[in-house]
TORKOL-4160 file (C-alpha; in steps of 0.2 Angstrom, whole numbers, padded with zeros to 4 digits, m for minus):
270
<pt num="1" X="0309" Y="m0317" Z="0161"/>
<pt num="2" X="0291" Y="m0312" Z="0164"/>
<pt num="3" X="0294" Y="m0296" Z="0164"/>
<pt num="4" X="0305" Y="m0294" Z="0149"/>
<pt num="5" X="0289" Y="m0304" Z="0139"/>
<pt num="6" X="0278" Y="m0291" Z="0147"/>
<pt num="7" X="0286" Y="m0277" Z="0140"/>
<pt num="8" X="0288" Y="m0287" Z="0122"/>
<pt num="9" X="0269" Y="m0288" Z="0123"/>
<pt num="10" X="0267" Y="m0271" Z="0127"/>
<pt num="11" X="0278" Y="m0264" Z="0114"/>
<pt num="12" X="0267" Y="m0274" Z="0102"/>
<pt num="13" X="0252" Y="m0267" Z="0106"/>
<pt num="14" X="0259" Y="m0251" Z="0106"/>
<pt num="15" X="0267" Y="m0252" Z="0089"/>
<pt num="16" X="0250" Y="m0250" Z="0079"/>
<pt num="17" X="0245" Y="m0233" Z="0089"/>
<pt num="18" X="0262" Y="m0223" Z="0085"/>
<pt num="19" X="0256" Y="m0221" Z="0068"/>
<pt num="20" X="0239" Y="m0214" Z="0074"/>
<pt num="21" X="0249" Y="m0201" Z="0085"/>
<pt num="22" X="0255" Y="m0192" Z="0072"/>
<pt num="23" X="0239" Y="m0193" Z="0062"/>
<pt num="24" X="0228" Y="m0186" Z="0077"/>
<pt num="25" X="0241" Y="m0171" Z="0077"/>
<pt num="26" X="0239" Y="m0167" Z="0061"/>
<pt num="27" X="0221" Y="m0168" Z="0063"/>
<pt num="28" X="0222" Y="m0156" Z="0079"/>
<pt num="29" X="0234" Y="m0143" Z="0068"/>
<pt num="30" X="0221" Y="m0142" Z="0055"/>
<pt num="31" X="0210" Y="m0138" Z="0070"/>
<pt num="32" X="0221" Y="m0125" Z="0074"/>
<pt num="33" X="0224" Y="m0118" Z="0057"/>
<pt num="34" X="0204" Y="m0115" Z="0054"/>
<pt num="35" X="0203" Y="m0108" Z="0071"/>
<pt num="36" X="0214" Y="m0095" Z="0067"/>
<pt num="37" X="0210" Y="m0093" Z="0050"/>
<pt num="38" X="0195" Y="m0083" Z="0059"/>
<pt num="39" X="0204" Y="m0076" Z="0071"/>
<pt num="40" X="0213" Y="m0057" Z="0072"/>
<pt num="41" X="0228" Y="m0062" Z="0063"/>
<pt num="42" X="0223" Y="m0077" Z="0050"/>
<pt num="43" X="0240" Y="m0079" Z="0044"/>
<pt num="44" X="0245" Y="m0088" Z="0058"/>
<pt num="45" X="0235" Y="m0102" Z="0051"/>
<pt num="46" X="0250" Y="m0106" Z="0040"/>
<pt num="47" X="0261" Y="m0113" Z="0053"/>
<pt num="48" X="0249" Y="m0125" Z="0059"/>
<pt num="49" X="0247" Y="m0129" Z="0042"/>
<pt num="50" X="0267" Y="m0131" Z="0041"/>
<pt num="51" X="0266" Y="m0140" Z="0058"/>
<pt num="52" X="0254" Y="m0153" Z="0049"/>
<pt num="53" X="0262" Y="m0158" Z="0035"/>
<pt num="54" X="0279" Y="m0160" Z="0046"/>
<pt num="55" X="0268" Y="m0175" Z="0056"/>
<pt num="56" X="0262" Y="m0181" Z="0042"/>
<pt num="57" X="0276" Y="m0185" Z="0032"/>
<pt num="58" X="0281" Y="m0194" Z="0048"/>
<pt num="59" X="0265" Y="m0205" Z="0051"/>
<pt num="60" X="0268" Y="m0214" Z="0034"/>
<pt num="61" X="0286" Y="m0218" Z="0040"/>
<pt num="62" X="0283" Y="m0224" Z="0057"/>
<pt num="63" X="0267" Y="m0236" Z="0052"/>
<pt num="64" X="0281" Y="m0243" Z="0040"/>
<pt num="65" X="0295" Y="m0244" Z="0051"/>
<pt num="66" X="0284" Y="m0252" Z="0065"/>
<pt num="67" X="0274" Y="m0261" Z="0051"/>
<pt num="68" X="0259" Y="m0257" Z="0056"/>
<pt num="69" X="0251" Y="m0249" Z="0043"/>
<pt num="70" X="0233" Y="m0252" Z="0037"/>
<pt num="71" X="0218" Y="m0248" Z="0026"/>
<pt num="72" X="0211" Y="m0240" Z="0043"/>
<pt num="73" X="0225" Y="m0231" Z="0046"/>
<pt num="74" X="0225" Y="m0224" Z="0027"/>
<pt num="75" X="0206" Y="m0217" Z="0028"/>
<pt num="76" X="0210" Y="m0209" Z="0043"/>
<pt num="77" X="0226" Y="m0202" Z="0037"/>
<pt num="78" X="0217" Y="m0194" Z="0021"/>
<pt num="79" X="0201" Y="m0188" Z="0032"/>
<pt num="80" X="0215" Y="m0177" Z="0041"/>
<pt num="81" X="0224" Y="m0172" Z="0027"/>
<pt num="82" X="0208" Y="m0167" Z="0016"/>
<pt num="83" X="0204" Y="m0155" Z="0035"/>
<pt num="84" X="0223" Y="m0147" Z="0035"/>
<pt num="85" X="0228" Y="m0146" Z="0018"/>
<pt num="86" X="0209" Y="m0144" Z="0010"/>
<pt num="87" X="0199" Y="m0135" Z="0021"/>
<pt num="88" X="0212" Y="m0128" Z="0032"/>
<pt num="89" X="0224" Y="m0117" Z="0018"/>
<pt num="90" X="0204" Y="m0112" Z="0010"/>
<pt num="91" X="0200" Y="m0103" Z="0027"/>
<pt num="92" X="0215" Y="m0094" Z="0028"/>
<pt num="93" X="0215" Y="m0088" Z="0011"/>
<pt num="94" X="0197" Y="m0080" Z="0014"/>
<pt num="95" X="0205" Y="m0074" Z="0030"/>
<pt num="96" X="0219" Y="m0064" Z="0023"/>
<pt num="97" X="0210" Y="m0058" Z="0009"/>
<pt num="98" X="0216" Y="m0069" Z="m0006"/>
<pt num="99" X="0196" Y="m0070" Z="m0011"/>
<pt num="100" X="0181" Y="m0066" Z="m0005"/>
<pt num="101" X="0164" Y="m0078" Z="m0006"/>
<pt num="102" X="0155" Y="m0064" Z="m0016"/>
<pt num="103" X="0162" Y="m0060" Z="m0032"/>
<pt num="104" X="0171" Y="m0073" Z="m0044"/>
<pt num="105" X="0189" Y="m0079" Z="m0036"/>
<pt num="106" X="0178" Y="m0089" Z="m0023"/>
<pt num="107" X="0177" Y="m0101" Z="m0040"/>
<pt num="108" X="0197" Y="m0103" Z="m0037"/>
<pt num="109" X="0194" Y="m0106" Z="m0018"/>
<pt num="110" X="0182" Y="m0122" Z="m0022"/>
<pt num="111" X="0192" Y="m0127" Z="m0038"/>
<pt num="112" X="0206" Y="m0129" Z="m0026"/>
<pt num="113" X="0196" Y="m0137" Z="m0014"/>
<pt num="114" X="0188" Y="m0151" Z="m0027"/>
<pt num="115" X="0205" Y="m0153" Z="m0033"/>
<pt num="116" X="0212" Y="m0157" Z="m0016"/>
<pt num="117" X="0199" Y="m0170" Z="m0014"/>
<pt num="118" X="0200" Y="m0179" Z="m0032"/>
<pt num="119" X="0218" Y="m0180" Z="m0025"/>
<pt num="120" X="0215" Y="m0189" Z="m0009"/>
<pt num="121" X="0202" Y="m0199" Z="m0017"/>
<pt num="122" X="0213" Y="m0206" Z="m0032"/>
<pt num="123" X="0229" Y="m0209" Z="m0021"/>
<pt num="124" X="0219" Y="m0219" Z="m0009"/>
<pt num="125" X="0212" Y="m0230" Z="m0023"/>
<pt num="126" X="0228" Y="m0232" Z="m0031"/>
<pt num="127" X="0239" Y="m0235" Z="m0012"/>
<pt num="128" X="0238" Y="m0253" Z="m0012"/>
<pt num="129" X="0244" Y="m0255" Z="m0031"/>
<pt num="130" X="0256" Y="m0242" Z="m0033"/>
<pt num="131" X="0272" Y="m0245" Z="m0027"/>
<pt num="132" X="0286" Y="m0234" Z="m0038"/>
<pt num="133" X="0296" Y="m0218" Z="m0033"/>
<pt num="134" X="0284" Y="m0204" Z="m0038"/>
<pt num="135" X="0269" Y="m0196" Z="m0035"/>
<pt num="136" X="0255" Y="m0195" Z="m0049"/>
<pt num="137" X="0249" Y="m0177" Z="m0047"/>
<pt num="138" X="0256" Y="m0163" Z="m0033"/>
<pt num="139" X="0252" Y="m0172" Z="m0015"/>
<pt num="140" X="0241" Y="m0163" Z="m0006"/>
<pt num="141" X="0252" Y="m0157" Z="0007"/>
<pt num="142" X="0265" Y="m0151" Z="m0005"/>
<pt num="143" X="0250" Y="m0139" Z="m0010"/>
<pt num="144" X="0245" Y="m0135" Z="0006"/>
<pt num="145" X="0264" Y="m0133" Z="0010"/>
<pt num="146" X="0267" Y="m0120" Z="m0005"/>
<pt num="147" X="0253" Y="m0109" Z="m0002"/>
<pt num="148" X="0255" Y="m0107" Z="0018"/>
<pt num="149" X="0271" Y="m0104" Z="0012"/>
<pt num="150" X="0273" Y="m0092" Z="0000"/>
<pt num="151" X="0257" Y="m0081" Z="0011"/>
<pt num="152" X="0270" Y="m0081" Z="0025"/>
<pt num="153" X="0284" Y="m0077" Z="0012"/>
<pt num="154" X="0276" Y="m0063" Z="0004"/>
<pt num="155" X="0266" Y="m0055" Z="0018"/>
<pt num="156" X="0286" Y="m0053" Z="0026"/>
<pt num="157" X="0293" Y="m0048" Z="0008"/>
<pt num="158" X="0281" Y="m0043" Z="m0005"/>
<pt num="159" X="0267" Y="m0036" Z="0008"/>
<pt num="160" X="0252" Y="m0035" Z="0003"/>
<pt num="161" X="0246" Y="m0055" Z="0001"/>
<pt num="162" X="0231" Y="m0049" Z="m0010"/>
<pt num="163" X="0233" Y="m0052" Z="m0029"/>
<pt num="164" X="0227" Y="m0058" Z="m0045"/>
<pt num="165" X="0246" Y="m0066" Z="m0043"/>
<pt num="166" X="0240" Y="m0077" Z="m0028"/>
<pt num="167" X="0225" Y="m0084" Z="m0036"/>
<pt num="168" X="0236" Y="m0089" Z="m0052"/>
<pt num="169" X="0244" Y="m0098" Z="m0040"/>
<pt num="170" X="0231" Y="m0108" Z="m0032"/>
<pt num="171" X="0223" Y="m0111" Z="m0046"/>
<pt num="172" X="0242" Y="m0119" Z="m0053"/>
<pt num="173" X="0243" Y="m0131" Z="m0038"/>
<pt num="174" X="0223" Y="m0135" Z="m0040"/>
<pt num="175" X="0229" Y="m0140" Z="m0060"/>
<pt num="176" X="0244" Y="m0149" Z="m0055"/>
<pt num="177" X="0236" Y="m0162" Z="m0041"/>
<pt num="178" X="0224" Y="m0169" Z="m0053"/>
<pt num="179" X="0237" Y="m0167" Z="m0068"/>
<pt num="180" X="0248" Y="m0185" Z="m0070"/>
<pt num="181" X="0264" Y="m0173" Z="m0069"/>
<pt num="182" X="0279" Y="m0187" Z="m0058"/>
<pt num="183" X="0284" Y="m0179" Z="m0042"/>
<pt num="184" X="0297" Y="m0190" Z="m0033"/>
<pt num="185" X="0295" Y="m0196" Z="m0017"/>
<pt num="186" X="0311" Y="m0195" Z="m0012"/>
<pt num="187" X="0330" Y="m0188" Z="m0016"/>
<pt num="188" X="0338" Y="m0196" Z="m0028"/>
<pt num="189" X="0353" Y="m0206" Z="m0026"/>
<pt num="190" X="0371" Y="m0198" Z="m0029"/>
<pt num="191" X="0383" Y="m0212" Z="m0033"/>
<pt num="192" X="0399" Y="m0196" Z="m0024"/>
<pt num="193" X="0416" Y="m0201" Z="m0020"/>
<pt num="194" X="0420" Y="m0199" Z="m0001"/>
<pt num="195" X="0428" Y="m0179" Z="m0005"/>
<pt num="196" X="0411" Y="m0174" Z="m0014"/>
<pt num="197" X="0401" Y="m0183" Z="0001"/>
<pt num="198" X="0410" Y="m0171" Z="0013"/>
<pt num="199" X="0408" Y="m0156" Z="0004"/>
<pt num="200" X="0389" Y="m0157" Z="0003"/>
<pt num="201" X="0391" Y="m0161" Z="0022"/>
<pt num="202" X="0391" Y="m0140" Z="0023"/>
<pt num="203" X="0379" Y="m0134" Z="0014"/>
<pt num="204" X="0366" Y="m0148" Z="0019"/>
<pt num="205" X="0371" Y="m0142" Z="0038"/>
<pt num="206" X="0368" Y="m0124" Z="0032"/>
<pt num="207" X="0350" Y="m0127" Z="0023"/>
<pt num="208" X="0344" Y="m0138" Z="0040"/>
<pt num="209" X="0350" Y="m0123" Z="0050"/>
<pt num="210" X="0340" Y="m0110" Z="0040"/>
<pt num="211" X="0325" Y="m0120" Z="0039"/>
<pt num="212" X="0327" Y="m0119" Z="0059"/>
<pt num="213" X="0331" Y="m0102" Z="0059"/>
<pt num="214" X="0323" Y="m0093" Z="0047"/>
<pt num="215" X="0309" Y="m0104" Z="0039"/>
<pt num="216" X="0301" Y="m0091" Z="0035"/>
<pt num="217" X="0312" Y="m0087" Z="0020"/>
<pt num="218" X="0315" Y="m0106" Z="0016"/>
<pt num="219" X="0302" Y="m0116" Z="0016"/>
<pt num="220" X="0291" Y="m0106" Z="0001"/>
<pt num="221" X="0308" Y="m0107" Z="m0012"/>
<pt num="222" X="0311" Y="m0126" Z="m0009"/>
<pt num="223" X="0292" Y="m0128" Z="m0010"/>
<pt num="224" X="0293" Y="m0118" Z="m0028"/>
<pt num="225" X="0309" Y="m0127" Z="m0032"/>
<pt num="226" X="0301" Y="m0146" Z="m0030"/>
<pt num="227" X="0286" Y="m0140" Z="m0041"/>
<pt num="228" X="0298" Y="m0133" Z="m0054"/>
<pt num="229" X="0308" Y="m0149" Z="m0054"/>
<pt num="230" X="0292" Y="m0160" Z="m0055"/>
<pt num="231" X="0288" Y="m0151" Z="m0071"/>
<pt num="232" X="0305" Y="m0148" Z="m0077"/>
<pt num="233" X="0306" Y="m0166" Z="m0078"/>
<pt num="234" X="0289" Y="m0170" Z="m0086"/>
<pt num="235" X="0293" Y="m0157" Z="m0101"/>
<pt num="236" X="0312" Y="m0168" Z="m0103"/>
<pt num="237" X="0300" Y="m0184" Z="m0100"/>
<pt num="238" X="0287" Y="m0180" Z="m0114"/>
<pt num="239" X="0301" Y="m0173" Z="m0127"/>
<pt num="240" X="0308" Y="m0189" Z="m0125"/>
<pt num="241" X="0295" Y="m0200" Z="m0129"/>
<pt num="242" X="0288" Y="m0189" Z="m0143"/>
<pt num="243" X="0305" Y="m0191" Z="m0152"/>
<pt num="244" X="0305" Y="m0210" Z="m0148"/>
<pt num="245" X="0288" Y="m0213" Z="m0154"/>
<pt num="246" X="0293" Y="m0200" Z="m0171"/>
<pt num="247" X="0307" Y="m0213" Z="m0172"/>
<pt num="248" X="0299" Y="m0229" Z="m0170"/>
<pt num="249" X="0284" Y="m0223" Z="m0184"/>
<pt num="250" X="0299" Y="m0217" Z="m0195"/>
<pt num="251" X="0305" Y="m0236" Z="m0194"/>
<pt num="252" X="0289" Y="m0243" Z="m0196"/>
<pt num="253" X="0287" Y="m0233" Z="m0213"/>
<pt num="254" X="0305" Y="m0239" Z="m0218"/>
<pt num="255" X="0302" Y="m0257" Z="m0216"/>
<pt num="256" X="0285" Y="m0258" Z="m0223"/>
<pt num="257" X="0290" Y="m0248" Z="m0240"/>
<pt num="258" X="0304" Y="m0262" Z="m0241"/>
<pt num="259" X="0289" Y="m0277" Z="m0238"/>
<pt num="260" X="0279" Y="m0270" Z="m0251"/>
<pt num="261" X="0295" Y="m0269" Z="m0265"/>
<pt num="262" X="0297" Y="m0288" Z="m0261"/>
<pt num="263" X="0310" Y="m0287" Z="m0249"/>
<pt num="264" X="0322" Y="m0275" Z="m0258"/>
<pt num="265" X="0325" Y="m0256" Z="m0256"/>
<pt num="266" X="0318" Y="m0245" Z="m0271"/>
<pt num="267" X="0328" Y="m0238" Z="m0284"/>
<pt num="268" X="0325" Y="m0228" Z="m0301"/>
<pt num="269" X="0318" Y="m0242" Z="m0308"/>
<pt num="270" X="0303" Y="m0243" Z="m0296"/>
Protein backbone atom coordinates (compact mmCIF):
# COMPACT_ATOMS: atom_id res chain seq x y z
CA UNK A 1 0.00 0.00 0.00
CA UNK A 2 2.96 2.19 0.64
CA UNK A 3 4.34 1.69 -2.25
CA UNK A 4 1.41 2.09 -4.47
CA UNK A 5 0.87 5.86 -2.59
CA UNK A 6 4.52 6.43 -3.44
CA UNK A 7 4.13 6.04 -6.95
CA UNK A 8 0.72 8.18 -6.73
CA UNK A 9 2.86 10.90 -5.21
CA UNK A 10 5.44 10.47 -7.74
CA UNK A 11 3.29 10.70 -10.56
CA UNK A 12 2.00 14.00 -9.14
CA UNK A 13 4.94 15.72 -9.04
CA UNK A 14 5.71 14.51 -12.16
CA UNK A 15 2.58 15.67 -13.84
CA UNK A 16 3.54 19.49 -13.96
CA UNK A 17 7.17 18.78 -15.71
CA UNK A 18 5.65 16.89 -18.91
CA UNK A 19 4.37 19.96 -20.21
CA UNK A 20 7.88 21.50 -19.79
CA UNK A 21 9.43 18.49 -21.79
CA UNK A 22 8.02 19.46 -24.65
CA UNK A 23 8.50 23.02 -24.25
CA UNK A 24 12.42 22.73 -23.57
CA UNK A 25 12.42 20.65 -26.96
CA UNK A 26 11.00 23.16 -28.84
CA UNK A 27 13.27 25.60 -27.42
CA UNK A 28 16.40 23.15 -28.28
CA UNK A 29 15.09 22.88 -32.03
CA UNK A 30 14.94 26.64 -32.42
CA UNK A 31 18.62 26.12 -31.21
CA UNK A 32 19.19 23.92 -33.83
CA UNK A 33 17.36 25.75 -36.62
CA UNK A 34 19.56 29.16 -35.94
CA UNK A 35 22.55 26.90 -35.88
CA UNK A 36 22.14 25.76 -39.13
CA UNK A 37 20.72 28.68 -40.53
CA UNK A 38 24.50 29.51 -40.44
CA UNK A 39 25.77 26.66 -41.41
CA UNK A 40 26.72 25.04 -45.25
CA UNK A 41 23.31 24.05 -45.91
CA UNK A 42 20.84 26.71 -44.15
CA UNK A 43 17.75 24.84 -45.26
CA UNK A 44 18.04 22.24 -43.01
CA UNK A 45 16.93 24.71 -40.56
CA UNK A 46 13.32 24.17 -41.60
CA UNK A 47 13.01 20.69 -40.22
CA UNK A 48 13.93 21.80 -36.83
CA UNK A 49 11.52 24.48 -37.33
CA UNK A 50 8.92 21.68 -38.43
CA UNK A 51 10.23 19.40 -35.55
CA UNK A 52 9.21 22.51 -33.12
CA UNK A 53 5.91 23.25 -33.98
CA UNK A 54 5.17 19.16 -33.75
CA UNK A 55 6.18 19.61 -29.70
CA UNK A 56 4.47 22.48 -29.36
CA UNK A 57 1.16 21.64 -30.39
CA UNK A 58 1.79 18.82 -27.91
CA UNK A 59 2.91 20.71 -24.88
CA UNK A 60 -0.60 22.63 -24.73
CA UNK A 61 -2.31 19.15 -24.85
CA UNK A 62 -0.54 17.54 -22.22
CA UNK A 63 -0.45 20.45 -19.52
CA UNK A 64 -4.29 20.10 -20.15
CA UNK A 65 -4.79 16.56 -20.07
CA UNK A 66 -2.45 16.28 -16.96
CA UNK A 67 -4.01 19.81 -15.76
CA UNK A 68 -1.24 21.32 -15.08
CA UNK A 69 -1.05 24.26 -16.91
CA UNK A 70 0.10 27.58 -15.73
CA UNK A 71 0.88 31.33 -16.24
CA UNK A 72 4.53 29.98 -15.83
CA UNK A 73 4.32 27.52 -18.16
CA UNK A 74 2.52 30.03 -20.85
CA UNK A 75 5.65 32.68 -20.63
CA UNK A 76 7.87 30.01 -21.11
CA UNK A 77 6.02 28.49 -23.90
CA UNK A 78 5.92 31.92 -25.81
CA UNK A 79 9.67 32.79 -24.89
CA UNK A 80 10.26 29.48 -27.09
CA UNK A 81 8.10 30.03 -29.60
CA UNK A 82 9.04 33.71 -30.33
CA UNK A 83 13.09 31.84 -30.71
CA UNK A 84 11.65 28.95 -33.17
CA UNK A 85 9.07 30.49 -35.08
CA UNK A 86 10.48 34.27 -34.69
CA UNK A 87 14.00 34.31 -34.89
CA UNK A 88 14.62 30.90 -35.87
CA UNK A 89 12.54 31.00 -39.66
CA UNK A 90 14.46 34.96 -39.96
CA UNK A 91 17.94 33.32 -39.86
CA UNK A 92 17.18 30.77 -42.40
CA UNK A 93 15.65 33.09 -44.74
CA UNK A 94 18.96 35.39 -44.68
CA UNK A 95 20.64 31.87 -45.01
CA UNK A 96 19.05 30.72 -48.12
CA UNK A 97 19.07 34.01 -49.75
CA UNK A 98 15.37 35.23 -49.46
CA UNK A 99 17.05 38.82 -48.31
CA UNK A 100 19.90 40.27 -47.54
CA UNK A 101 20.61 42.89 -44.36
CA UNK A 102 21.84 45.52 -46.94
CA UNK A 103 19.33 46.54 -49.37
CA UNK A 104 15.35 46.94 -48.64
CA UNK A 105 13.84 43.29 -48.22
CA UNK A 106 15.65 43.11 -44.76
CA UNK A 107 12.44 45.62 -44.00
CA UNK A 108 10.16 42.34 -44.77
CA UNK A 109 12.55 40.20 -42.47
CA UNK A 110 11.95 42.54 -39.36
CA UNK A 111 8.13 43.27 -40.32
CA UNK A 112 7.88 39.64 -39.90
CA UNK A 113 9.71 39.38 -36.92
CA UNK A 114 7.65 42.42 -35.02
CA UNK A 115 4.56 40.80 -36.29
CA UNK A 116 5.59 37.56 -34.79
CA UNK A 117 5.97 39.23 -31.60
CA UNK A 118 2.81 41.54 -31.41
CA UNK A 119 1.43 38.01 -32.00
CA UNK A 120 2.75 36.25 -29.01
CA UNK A 121 2.23 39.24 -26.96
CA UNK A 122 -1.50 39.67 -27.72
CA UNK A 123 -2.44 35.88 -27.43
CA UNK A 124 -0.70 35.68 -24.01
CA UNK A 125 -2.71 38.71 -22.80
CA UNK A 126 -5.79 37.49 -24.07
CA UNK A 127 -5.12 33.24 -22.91
CA UNK A 128 -6.76 33.42 -19.75
CA UNK A 129 -10.19 35.25 -21.19
CA UNK A 130 -10.49 33.63 -24.34
CA UNK A 131 -11.96 30.48 -24.58
CA UNK A 132 -13.72 29.81 -28.15
CA UNK A 133 -12.61 27.60 -31.21
CA UNK A 134 -10.45 30.10 -33.12
CA UNK A 135 -7.49 31.90 -33.34
CA UNK A 136 -7.46 35.72 -33.60
CA UNK A 137 -4.71 36.24 -36.29
CA UNK A 138 -2.40 33.34 -38.01
CA UNK A 139 -0.59 31.49 -34.86
CA UNK A 140 2.89 31.91 -34.83
CA UNK A 141 3.76 28.57 -35.58
CA UNK A 142 1.36 28.09 -38.38
CA UNK A 143 3.65 31.02 -39.88
CA UNK A 144 6.73 29.60 -39.01
CA UNK A 145 5.09 26.23 -40.31
CA UNK A 146 4.37 27.79 -43.97
CA UNK A 147 7.44 29.47 -44.66
CA UNK A 148 9.80 26.31 -43.57
CA UNK A 149 7.61 24.70 -45.56
CA UNK A 150 7.10 26.00 -48.72
CA UNK A 151 11.42 26.77 -48.69
CA UNK A 152 11.66 22.95 -48.46
CA UNK A 153 8.88 22.74 -51.13
CA UNK A 154 10.16 24.97 -53.60
CA UNK A 155 13.84 24.54 -53.17
CA UNK A 156 12.72 20.46 -54.25
CA UNK A 157 10.30 21.89 -57.04
CA UNK A 158 10.54 25.19 -58.14
CA UNK A 159 14.50 25.69 -57.31
CA UNK A 160 15.80 28.50 -56.94
CA UNK A 161 14.13 29.79 -53.28
CA UNK A 162 15.16 33.32 -54.20
CA UNK A 163 12.26 35.68 -55.18
CA UNK A 164 10.34 38.72 -55.04
CA UNK A 165 7.60 35.71 -54.69
CA UNK A 166 9.00 34.60 -51.39
CA UNK A 167 8.97 37.86 -49.68
CA UNK A 168 5.19 38.53 -50.90
CA UNK A 169 4.74 35.76 -48.96
CA UNK A 170 6.34 36.50 -45.71
CA UNK A 171 5.16 39.71 -45.81
CA UNK A 172 1.31 37.80 -46.26
CA UNK A 173 1.84 35.87 -43.03
CA UNK A 174 3.44 39.00 -41.17
CA UNK A 175 -0.27 40.79 -42.25
CA UNK A 176 -2.39 37.94 -41.30
CA UNK A 177 -0.93 37.26 -37.39
CA UNK A 178 -1.74 40.87 -36.34
CA UNK A 179 -4.95 40.90 -38.80
CA UNK A 180 -8.28 39.61 -36.64
CA UNK A 181 -8.81 36.92 -39.68
CA UNK A 182 -10.62 33.33 -37.32
CA UNK A 183 -8.49 30.43 -37.89
CA UNK A 184 -9.97 27.33 -36.17
CA UNK A 185 -8.30 25.45 -33.57
CA UNK A 186 -9.40 22.44 -34.42
CA UNK A 187 -11.43 20.27 -37.24
CA UNK A 188 -14.70 20.68 -37.28
CA UNK A 189 -17.27 18.11 -36.44
CA UNK A 190 -18.95 15.97 -39.26
CA UNK A 191 -22.26 14.63 -37.95
CA UNK A 192 -21.48 11.15 -41.03
CA UNK A 193 -23.40 7.99 -41.11
CA UNK A 194 -21.35 4.99 -40.11
CA UNK A 195 -20.67 4.18 -44.34
CA UNK A 196 -19.27 7.91 -44.80
CA UNK A 197 -17.17 7.37 -41.43
CA UNK A 198 -15.46 4.44 -43.24
CA UNK A 199 -14.79 5.85 -46.43
CA UNK A 200 -12.84 8.78 -45.08
CA UNK A 201 -11.05 5.97 -42.84
CA UNK A 202 -8.75 5.71 -46.41
CA UNK A 203 -8.04 8.72 -47.42
CA UNK A 204 -7.14 9.91 -43.83
CA UNK A 205 -4.81 6.63 -43.59
CA UNK A 206 -3.40 7.85 -46.95
CA UNK A 207 -2.66 11.73 -45.98
CA UNK A 208 -0.93 10.26 -42.47
CA UNK A 209 1.21 8.09 -44.62
CA UNK A 210 2.26 10.80 -46.90
CA UNK A 211 3.04 13.19 -44.40
CA UNK A 212 5.23 10.25 -43.05
CA UNK A 213 6.67 9.51 -46.17
CA UNK A 214 7.00 12.23 -48.19
CA UNK A 215 6.45 15.51 -46.02
CA UNK A 216 8.28 17.29 -48.09
CA UNK A 217 5.49 17.66 -50.52
CA UNK A 218 2.78 17.66 -47.92
CA UNK A 219 3.22 19.84 -45.29
CA UNK A 220 3.59 23.34 -47.41
CA UNK A 221 -0.12 22.54 -49.51
CA UNK A 222 -1.94 21.73 -46.11
CA UNK A 223 -0.15 24.79 -44.58
CA UNK A 224 -1.54 26.98 -47.88
CA UNK A 225 -4.77 25.12 -47.64
CA UNK A 226 -5.58 26.13 -43.63
CA UNK A 227 -4.44 29.83 -44.50
CA UNK A 228 -6.87 29.82 -47.54
CA UNK A 229 -9.64 28.36 -45.52
CA UNK A 230 -9.11 30.91 -42.60
CA UNK A 231 -9.69 33.64 -45.23
CA UNK A 232 -12.11 31.99 -47.26
CA UNK A 233 -14.20 31.93 -44.27
CA UNK A 234 -13.60 35.55 -43.03
CA UNK A 235 -14.59 36.88 -46.84
CA UNK A 236 -18.18 34.52 -46.32
CA UNK A 237 -18.06 35.95 -42.44
CA UNK A 238 -17.83 39.75 -43.45
CA UNK A 239 -20.43 39.36 -46.67
CA UNK A 240 -22.56 38.13 -44.08
CA UNK A 241 -22.71 40.74 -41.80
CA UNK A 242 -22.66 43.53 -44.30
CA UNK A 243 -25.87 42.23 -45.64
CA UNK A 244 -27.34 41.72 -42.07
CA UNK A 245 -26.37 45.12 -41.05
CA UNK A 246 -27.83 46.61 -44.88
CA UNK A 247 -30.96 44.73 -43.66
CA UNK A 248 -31.35 45.62 -40.09
CA UNK A 249 -30.79 49.73 -41.38
CA UNK A 250 -33.31 49.06 -44.19
CA UNK A 251 -35.83 48.06 -41.32
CA UNK A 252 -34.81 50.66 -39.24
CA UNK A 253 -35.67 53.28 -41.97
CA UNK A 254 -39.10 51.44 -42.62
CA UNK A 255 -40.27 51.63 -39.15
CA UNK A 256 -39.33 55.09 -38.48
CA UNK A 257 -41.02 56.51 -41.85
CA UNK A 258 -44.25 54.55 -40.40
CA UNK A 259 -43.64 56.48 -36.53
CA UNK A 260 -43.43 59.69 -38.10
CA UNK A 261 -46.94 59.28 -40.46
CA UNK A 262 -48.48 58.54 -37.00
CA UNK A 263 -48.53 54.88 -37.10
CA UNK A 264 -49.78 54.32 -40.61
CA UNK A 265 -47.87 53.58 -43.96
CA UNK A 266 -47.98 56.54 -46.56
CA UNK A 267 -50.05 56.75 -49.44
CA UNK A 268 -50.77 59.38 -52.28
CA UNK A 269 -52.17 61.56 -50.00
CA UNK A 270 -49.00 62.04 -47.91
Amino acid sequence: MRRNADRKIALKELKPVLPGLFTFGNLLCGLLALLHSMGDNPANAAWFILIGAFLDSLDGKVARITNSSSEFGLQLDSLADFLTFGIAPVAMMHGVGIFDMRDWRFAIALLYLFAGAFRLARFNVNASLDRADYFTGLPIPMAAVTISSGILFIDKVWPPVIGTGSLGGVALMAWLMVSNVRYTKRLPRLNLSKKCTIFLIIPTMILILALILAPRYIIYPLSLFYIAHGLVCELLNTVARHKENRYDTFQGEGLGSKEENGGRPRGKDD
